[in-house]
C-alpha positions in Angstrom: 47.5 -74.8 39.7 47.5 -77.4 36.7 45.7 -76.7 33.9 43.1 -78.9 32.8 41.2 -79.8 29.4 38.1 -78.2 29.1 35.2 -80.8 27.9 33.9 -78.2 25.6 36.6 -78.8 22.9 35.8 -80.3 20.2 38.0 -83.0 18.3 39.3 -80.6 15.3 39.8 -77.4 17.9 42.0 -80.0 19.6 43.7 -81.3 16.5 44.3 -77.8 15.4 45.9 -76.9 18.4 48.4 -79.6 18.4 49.4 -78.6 15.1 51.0 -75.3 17.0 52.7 -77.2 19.6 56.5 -76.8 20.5 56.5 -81.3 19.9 59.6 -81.6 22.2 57.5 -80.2 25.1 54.2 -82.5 24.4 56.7 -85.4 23.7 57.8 -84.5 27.8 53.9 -84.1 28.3 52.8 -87.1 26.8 55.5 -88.6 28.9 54.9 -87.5 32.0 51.1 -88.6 31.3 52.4 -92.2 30.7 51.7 -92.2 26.8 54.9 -91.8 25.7 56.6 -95.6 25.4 57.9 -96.0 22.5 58.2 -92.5 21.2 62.1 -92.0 22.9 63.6 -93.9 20.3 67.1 -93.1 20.7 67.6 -91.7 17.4 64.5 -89.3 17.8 65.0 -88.0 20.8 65.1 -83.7 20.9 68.2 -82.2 20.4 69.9 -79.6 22.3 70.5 -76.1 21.7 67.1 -75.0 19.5 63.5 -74.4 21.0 62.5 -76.1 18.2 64.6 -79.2 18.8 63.3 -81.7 16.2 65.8 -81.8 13.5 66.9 -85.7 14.7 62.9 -86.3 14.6 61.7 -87.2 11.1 58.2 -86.2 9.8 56.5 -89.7 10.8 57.9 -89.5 14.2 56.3 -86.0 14.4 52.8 -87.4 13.0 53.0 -90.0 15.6 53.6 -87.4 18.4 50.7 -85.4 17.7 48.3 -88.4 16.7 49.5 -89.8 20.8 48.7 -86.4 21.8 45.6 -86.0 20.5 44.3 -89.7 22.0 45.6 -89.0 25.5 43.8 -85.4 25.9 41.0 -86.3 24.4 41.0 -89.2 27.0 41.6 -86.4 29.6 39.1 -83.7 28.1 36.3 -87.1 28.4 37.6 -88.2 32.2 38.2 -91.8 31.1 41.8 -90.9 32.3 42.6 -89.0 35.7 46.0 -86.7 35.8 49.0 -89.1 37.7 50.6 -87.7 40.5 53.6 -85.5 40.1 56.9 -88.0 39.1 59.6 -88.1 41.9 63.0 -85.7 41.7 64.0 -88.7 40.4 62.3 -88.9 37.3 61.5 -85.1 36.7 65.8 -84.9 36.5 65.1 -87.3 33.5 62.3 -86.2 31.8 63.8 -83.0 31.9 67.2 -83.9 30.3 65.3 -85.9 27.5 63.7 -82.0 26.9 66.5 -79.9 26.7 68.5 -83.1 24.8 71.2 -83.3 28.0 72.1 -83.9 31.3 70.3 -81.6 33.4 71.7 -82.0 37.4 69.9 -82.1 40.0 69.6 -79.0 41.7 67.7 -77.8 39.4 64.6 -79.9 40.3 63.2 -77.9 43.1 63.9 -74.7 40.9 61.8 -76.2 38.6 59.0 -77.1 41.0 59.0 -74.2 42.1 59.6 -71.2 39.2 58.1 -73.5 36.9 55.1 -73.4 39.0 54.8 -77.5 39.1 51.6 -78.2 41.4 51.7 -77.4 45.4 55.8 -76.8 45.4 55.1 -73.6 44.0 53.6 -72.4 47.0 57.1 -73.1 48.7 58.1 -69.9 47.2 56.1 -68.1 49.4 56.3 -69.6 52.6 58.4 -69.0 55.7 59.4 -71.2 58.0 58.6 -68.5 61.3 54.8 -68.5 59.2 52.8 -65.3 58.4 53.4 -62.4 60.5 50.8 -61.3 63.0 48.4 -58.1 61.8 49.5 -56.3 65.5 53.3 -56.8 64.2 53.3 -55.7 60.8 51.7 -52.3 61.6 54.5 -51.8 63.2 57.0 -51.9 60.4 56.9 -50.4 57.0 58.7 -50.8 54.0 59.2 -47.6 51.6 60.2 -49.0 47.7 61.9 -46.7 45.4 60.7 -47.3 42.5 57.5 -49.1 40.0 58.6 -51.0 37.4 59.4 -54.8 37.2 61.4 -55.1 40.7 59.3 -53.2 42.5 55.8 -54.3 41.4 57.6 -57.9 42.1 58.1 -56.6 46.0 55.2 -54.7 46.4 53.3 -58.1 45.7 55.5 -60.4 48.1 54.6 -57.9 50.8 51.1 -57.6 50.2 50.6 -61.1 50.2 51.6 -61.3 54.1 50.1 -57.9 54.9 52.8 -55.9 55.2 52.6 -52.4 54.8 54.8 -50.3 51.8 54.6 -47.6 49.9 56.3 -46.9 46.4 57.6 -43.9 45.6 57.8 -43.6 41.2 59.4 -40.7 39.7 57.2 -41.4 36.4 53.2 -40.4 36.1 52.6 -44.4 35.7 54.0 -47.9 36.6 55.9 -49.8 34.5 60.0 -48.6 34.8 62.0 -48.9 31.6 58.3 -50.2 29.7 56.6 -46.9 30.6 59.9 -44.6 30.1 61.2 -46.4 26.7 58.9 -45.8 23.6 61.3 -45.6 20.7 60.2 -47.1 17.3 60.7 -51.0 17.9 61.0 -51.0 21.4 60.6 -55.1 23.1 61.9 -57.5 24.7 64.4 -60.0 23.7 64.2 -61.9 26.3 61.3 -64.5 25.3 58.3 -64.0 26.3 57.0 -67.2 27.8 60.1 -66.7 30.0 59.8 -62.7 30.7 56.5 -63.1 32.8 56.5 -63.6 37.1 55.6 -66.9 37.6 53.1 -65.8 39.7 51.0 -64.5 37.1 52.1 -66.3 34.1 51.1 -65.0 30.7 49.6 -67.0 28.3 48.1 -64.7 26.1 51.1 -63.0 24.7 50.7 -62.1 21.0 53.9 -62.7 20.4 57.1 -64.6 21.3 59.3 -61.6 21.6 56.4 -59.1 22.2 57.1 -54.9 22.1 56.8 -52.1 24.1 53.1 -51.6 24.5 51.8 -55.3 25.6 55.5 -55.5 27.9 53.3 -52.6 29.5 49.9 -53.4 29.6 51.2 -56.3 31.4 52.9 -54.7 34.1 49.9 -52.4 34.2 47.5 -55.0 34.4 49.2 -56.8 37.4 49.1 -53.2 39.2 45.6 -53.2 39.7 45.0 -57.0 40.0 47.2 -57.3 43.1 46.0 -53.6 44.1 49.8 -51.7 44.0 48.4 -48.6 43.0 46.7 -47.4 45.6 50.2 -47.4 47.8 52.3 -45.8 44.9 53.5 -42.0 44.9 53.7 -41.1 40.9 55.8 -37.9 39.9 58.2 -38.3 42.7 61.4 -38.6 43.5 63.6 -39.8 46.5 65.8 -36.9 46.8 68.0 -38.2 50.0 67.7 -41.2 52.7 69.5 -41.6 56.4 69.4 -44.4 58.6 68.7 -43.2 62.2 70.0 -45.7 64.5 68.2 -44.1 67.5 64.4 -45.2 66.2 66.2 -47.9 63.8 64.2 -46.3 60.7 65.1 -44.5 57.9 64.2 -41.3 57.0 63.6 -40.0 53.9 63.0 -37.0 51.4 61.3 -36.9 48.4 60.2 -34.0 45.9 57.2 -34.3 43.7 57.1 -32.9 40.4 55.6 -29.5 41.7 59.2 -29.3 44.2 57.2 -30.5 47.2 59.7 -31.4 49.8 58.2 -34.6 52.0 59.5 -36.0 54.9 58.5 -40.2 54.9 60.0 -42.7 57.6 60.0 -46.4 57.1 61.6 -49.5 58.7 62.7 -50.8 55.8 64.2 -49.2 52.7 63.9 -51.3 49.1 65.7 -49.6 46.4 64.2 -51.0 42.7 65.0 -48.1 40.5 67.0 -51.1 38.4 70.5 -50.2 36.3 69.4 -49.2 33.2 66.7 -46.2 34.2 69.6 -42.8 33.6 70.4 -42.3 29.8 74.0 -41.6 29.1 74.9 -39.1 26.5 78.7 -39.1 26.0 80.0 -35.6 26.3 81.3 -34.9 22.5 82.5 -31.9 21.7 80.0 -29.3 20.4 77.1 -31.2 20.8 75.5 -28.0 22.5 76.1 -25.8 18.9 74.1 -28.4 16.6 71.4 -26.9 15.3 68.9 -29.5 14.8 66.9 -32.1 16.9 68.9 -34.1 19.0 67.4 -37.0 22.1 68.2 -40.0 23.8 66.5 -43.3 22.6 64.9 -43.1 26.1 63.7 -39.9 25.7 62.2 -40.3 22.5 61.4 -36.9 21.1 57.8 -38.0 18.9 57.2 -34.5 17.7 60.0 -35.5 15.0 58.4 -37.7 12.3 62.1 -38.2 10.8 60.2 -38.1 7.3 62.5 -37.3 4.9 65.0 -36.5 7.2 68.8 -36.9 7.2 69.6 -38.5 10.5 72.2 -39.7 12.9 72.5 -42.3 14.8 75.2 -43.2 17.1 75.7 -46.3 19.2 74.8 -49.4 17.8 73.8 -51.6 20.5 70.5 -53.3 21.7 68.2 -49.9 21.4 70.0 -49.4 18.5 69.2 -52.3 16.9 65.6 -52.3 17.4 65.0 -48.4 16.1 67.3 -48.2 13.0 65.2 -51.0 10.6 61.6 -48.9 12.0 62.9 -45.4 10.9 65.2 -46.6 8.0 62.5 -46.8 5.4 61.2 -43.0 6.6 64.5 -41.3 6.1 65.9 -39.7 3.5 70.0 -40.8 4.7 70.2 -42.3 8.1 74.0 -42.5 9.1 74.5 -45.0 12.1 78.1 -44.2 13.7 79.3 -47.1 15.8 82.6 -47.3 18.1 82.5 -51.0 18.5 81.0 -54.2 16.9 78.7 -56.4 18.8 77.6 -60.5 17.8 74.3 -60.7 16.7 72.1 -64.0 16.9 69.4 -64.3 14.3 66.4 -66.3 16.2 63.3 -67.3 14.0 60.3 -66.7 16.4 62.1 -63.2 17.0 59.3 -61.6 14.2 56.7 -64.8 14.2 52.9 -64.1 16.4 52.2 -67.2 19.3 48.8 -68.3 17.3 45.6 -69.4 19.1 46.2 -72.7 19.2 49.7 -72.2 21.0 48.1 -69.7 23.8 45.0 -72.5 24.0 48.0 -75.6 24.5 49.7 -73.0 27.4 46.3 -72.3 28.8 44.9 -75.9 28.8 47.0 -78.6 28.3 48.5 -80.4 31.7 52.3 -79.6 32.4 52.8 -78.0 28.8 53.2 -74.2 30.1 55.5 -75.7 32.9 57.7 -77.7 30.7 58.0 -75.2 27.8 59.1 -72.4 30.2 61.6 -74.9 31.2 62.6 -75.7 27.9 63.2 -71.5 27.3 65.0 -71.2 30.5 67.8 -73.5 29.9 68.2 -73.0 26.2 68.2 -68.7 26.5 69.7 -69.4 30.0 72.3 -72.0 31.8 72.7 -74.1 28.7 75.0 -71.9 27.5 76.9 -71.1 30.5 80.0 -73.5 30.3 81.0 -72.1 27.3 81.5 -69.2 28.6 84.5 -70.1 30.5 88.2 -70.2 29.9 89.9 -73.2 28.6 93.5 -72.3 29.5 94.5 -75.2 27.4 92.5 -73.3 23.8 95.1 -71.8 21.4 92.9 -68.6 20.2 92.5 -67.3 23.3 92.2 -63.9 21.1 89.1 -64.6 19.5 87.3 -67.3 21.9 87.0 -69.1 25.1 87.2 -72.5 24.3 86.1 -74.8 21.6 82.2 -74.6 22.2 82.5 -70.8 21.9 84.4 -71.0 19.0 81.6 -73.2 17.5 79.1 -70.1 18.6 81.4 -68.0 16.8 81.5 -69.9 13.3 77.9 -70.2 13.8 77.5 -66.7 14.3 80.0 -65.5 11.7 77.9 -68.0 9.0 74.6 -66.5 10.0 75.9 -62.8 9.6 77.9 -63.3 6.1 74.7 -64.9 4.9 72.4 -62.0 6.1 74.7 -60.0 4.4 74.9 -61.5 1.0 79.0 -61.8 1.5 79.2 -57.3 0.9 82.8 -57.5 2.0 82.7 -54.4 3.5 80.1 -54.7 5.5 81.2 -58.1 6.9 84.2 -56.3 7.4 82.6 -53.4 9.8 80.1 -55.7 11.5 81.7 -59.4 12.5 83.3 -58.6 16.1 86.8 -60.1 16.7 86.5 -60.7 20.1 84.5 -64.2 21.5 80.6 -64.0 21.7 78.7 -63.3 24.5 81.6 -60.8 26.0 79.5 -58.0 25.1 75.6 -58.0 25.3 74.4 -60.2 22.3 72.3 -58.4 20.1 68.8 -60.2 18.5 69.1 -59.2 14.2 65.8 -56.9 14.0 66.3 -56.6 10.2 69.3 -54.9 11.1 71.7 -56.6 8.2 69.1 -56.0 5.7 68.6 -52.1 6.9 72.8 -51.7 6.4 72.1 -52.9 3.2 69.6 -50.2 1.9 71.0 -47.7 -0.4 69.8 -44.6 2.3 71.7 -45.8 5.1 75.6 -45.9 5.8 77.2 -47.6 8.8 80.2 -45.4 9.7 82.8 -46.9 12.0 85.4 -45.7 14.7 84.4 -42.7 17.7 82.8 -39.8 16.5 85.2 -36.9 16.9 82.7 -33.6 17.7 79.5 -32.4 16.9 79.2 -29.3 14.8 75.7 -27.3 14.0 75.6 -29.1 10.5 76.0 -32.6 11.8 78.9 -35.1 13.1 82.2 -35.4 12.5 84.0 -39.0 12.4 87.4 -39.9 13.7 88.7 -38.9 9.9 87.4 -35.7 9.7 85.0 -36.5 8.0 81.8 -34.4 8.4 78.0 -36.2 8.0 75.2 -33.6 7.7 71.9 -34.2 9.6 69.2 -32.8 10.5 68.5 -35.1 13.5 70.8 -37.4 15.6 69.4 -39.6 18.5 71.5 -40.8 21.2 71.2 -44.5 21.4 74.2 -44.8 23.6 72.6 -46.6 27.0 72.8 -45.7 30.8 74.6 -45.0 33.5 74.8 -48.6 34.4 77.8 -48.7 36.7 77.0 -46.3 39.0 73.9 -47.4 41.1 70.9 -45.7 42.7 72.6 -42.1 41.4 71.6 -39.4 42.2 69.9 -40.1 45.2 71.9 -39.6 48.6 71.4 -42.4 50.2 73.4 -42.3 54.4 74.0 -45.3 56.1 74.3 -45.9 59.8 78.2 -43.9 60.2 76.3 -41.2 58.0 78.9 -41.7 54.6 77.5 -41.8 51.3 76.6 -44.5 49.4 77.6 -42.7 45.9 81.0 -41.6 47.5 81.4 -45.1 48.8 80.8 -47.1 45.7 81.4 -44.7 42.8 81.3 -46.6 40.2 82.5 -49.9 41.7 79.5 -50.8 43.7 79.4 -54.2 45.6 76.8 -55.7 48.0 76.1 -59.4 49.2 74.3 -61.0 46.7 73.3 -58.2 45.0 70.9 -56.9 47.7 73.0 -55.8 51.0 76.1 -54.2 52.3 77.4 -53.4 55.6 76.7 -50.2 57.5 72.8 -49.8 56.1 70.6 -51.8 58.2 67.1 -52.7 57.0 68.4 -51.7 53.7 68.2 -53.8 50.4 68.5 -53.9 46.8 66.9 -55.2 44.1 68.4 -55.7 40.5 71.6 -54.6 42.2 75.4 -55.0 41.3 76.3 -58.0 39.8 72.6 -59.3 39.4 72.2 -58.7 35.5 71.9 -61.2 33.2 74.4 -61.7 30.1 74.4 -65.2 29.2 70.6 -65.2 29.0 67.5 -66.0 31.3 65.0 -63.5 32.4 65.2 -60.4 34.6 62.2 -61.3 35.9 63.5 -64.6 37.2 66.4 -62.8 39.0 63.9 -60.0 41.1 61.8 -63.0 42.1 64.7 -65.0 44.0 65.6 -61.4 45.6 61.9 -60.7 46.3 61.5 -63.7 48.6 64.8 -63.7 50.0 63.8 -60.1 51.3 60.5 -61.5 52.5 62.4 -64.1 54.6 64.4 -61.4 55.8 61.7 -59.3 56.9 59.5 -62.1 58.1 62.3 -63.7 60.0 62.6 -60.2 61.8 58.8 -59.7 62.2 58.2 -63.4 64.2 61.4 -62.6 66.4 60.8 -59.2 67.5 64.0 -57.9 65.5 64.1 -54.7 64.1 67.1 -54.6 62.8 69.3 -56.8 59.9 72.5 -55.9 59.1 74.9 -58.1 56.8 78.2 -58.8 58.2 81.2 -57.6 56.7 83.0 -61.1 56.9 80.3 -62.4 54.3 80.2 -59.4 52.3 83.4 -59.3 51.6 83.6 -63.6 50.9 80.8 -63.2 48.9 82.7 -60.5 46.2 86.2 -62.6 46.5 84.2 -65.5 45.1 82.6 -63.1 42.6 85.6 -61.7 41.2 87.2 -64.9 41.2 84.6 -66.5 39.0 84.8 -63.2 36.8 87.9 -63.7 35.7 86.9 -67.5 34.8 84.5 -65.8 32.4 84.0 -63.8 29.3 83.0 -61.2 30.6 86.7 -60.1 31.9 88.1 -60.8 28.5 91.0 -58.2 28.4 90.3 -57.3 24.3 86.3 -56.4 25.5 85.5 -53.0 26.8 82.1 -52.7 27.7 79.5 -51.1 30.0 79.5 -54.5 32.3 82.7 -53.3 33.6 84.0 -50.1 35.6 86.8 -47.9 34.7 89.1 -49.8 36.1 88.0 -53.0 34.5 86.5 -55.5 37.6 83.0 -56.3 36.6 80.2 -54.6 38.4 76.9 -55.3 36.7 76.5 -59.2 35.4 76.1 -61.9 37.7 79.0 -64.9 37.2 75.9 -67.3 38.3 74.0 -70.3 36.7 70.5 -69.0 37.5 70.3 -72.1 39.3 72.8 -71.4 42.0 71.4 -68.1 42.2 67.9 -69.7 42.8 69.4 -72.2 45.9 71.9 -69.0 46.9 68.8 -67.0 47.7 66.0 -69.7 48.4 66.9 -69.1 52.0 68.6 -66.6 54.1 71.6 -67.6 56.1 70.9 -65.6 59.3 74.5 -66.1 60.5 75.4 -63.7 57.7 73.4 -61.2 59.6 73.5 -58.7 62.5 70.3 -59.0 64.2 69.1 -56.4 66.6 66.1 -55.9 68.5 
């Protein structure tokens, strides 16, 4: 649905407004509305790589943006202008080059039609070519989703918009996943905002551009009851085992409530969205069990401790990390962070800044802005950084980067951080990585280089050695008393959907099957478990950038395909075949080892002990978008 200008705003609500605006998007606006001659002078066009993108604009260029803006909407807002129709592929693939500041191919078009949510070719999304399924057929079959948080509020809603019958079984007393289970000091998103939302249910009302914890989960919440999930989710339970009975072509499953219930469930179709990052790892140090004070995970965050005045430990210093050391630095008395490895850190300026009223009133109201801007956060935190994540076999520092645009990244990177930290040699010296960005997670600055700098805290480097009952002991020996140390070491992330025993069709287990080297076909199936499907699976997270949410959305309606493919032709069972399976990881790993990712000098928890890795997709988001936009049947079995 396009927005529209409501004829109740006045002239200086309007003017105010415009003063929030991101210009590059109203420049593509005012553009697409016809207004914008003369405003692409060559030399002030946007510039690639920022949000902000103006730097090549000067300040009278920017005065005459929002003065053209202001005369077209308020042309709009008094109907002596009507809305033109929606520019060809042709034109879209230009105006939405001269947004970003480069070449933007062509596929990505109908991705942007349709996640964009660009008039009637959104609705594409959630259409099927064999139509909506008949009411008589779908009571037939039932889908059973493991899981509530982002994935599986996403499936729950595809199947509910066609009728189909699920239930959700959550092992937590509420929706919401990692934004229910999470609720460390700090806790967000850094993923932006505007860009973290289905595109189903855009938000425009975010308060900020990288919002926390709580509104991350209102959201989710929110979405719960408006699309009515609730009523078909079992909270405070777990799926304990699942077997695929070949016999009735169902599967069968277990689950134990909180009060050790044992149920017995069947369901045609089995949609696992318990996600990779929902099992806290604590590594198994030695002594840990004789300390003597508080110790937690930063998922399991203990809020009987106030940490006032405490001495306290902290080890791991990735993305958790980073978001709970500045909030409990100032309430400590010493807080010692231990950290094995170094990790990049980008410094982005909306990171801390609030979306004001007149931005949220510009995504709300204005024609094509929402559409645009998300755009414009898609490709800058997304697939315009994706070539330079490749290997240049031809570079000479292999060492330190992949090629010459990610050695740019680097210097820019290595500036940023020596400047946050006021050139204190030896803390430069702990915290630049010497391994090329983006081969570990990149990590958003949260205050972090001003918190190592306070006189209370003390960034200790190397493994920590054991754990005593006064504190932690380093690799040197060297022993730190605390009173409290909190685990911000992540998950389990390579071995999926533990500890649930999950049978296929031949009756062997998944866990025993995959161990920690899981692989499916496209992230979602694998031979031998019919009717059974993943979401936010192997290979399917996200490391150069982009959205989550953008990733469960393609596998959401590929699985509605599936299904609805199945339910017009009397199938009741899908199967991948092995032949694409096992195509679909050689051209996997092959583009791995292309990437940064598989940098030999990186250890990290993208990869499995033996190195191949098993949780980042090697995918543009775009070919992940046409990859799943529609199922290729012949990759299937299909039984009736």
């Amino acid at each position: 649905m396009i927005a529209q200008i409501p004829a109740t705003i006045s002239d200086e609500e309007l003017r105010s407004a415009i003063r929030e605006a991101n210009l590059p998007t109203l420049l593509i606006v005012l553009t697409q509305l016809g207004e914008g001659d003369g405003l692409l002078d060559i030399d002030e066009r946007p510039s690639r790589g920022t949000i902000d993108g103006t730097h090549r604009i000067t300040e009278a260029g920017k005065a005459n943006i929002r003065d053209r803006a202001f005369s077209v909407l308020t042309k709009l807002r008094d109907g002596i202008i009507q809305l033109p129709h929606l520019p060809d592929h042709g034109r879209l693939q230009q105006l939405a080059g001269l947004l970003v500041g480069e070449s933007v191919a062509p596929e990505y078009i109908p991705m942007l039609l349709e996640d964009m949510g660009l008039g009637a070719y959104a609705e594409h999304a959630h259409q099927t070519e064999d139509g909506p399924p008949q009411t008589s057929t779908t009571e037939q079959l039932s889908s059973l989703i493991i899981g509530c948080g982002v994935s599986g509020i996403c499936m729950a809603v595809h199947l509910s918009r066609l009728g189909l019958p699920y239930t959700i079984i959550e092992k937590n007393a509420s929706p919401g996943g990692t934004w229910f289970e999470n609720t460390y000091p700090g806790c967000g998103v850094d993923s932006p905002n505007h860009f973290y939302s289905f595109s189903f249910e855009p938000n425009h009302d975010w308060p900020d551009f990288y919002s926390k914890r709580e509104e991350l989960y209102d959201y989710l919440d929110t979405i719960v009851d408006k699309y009515d999930v609730r009523p078909h989710v079992r909270f405070n339970t777990e799926v304990v085992s699942a077997r695929y009975q070949s016999a009735d072509r169902c599967w069968h499953v277990k689950t134990k409530d909180d009060q050790g219930m044992l149920t017995d469930l069947q369901a045609t179709f089995l949609i696992s969205a318990v996600g990779q990052l929902n099992r806290p790892l604590i590594p198994d140090i030695a002594g840990k069990d004789t300390f003597a004070g508080t110790q937690f995970h930063s998922a399991r965050w203990d809020h009987d401790e106030d940490l006032i005045n405490a001495r306290i430990g902290v080890i791991g210093t990735g993305a958790s990390a980073m978001q709970i050391v500045p909030e409990i630095a100032p309430r400590a008395k010493q807080l010692t962070i231990f950290q094995r490895t170094r990790h990049w850190v980008r410094f982005l300026d909306d990171y801390h800044r609030q979306v004001g009223r007149g931005k949220q009133w510009l995504l709300h109201h204005v024609p094509y802005y929402r559409n645009w801007y998300r755009f414009k956060l898609f490709w800058v935190y997304g697939d315009g950084i994706w070539e330079s994540l490749h290997r240049d076999s031809s570079w000479p520092h292999p060492a330190r980067s992949m090629n010459a645009e990610n050695d740019r990244h680097r210097e820019l990177f290595t500036h940023k951080l020596t400047a946050a930290l006021e050139g204190n040699t030896n803390l430069i010296e702990k915290v630049i990585p010497d391994y090329p960005p983006f081969a570990k997670r990149m990590l958003i600055d949260n205050n972090w280089c001003k918190t190592l700098k306070r006189k209370n805290v003390e960034l200790v480097t190397g493994p920590v050695k054991k754990i005593n009952k006064k504190g932690i002991v380093d690799s040197r020996d060297i022993e730190y008393p605390v009173d409290v140390i909190i685990y911000a070491t992540g998950f389990e992330a390579t071995h999926f959907l533990k500890p649930m025993d999950i049978r296929g069709r031949s009756g062997e287990s998944l866990t025993a099957l995959w161990g920690d080297d899981a692989r499916t076909h496209l992230g979602m199936t694998l031979p031998d478990f019919p009717n059974f499907f993943v979401l936010y699976g192997p290979n399917t997270n996200l490391a150069h950038g982009g959205s989550h949410i953008f990733h469960v959305e393609c596998q959401s309606r590929y699985i509605i395909k599936c299904i609805t493919h199945m339910i017009a032709n009397d199938y009741r069972e899908i199967e991948v075949r092995r032949e694409p399976y096992e195509d679909y990881n050689r051209r996997l790993d092959e583009k791995h080892e292309q990437l940064v990712w598989s940098h030999p000098g990186v250890d990290s928890w993208y990869k499995n002990s033996r190195g191949r890795v098993v949780s980042v997709s090697p995918w543009r988001l775009v070919d992940y978008f046409h990859m799943t936009r529609e199922p290729n049947l012949g990759d299937f079995q299909l039984a009736r």
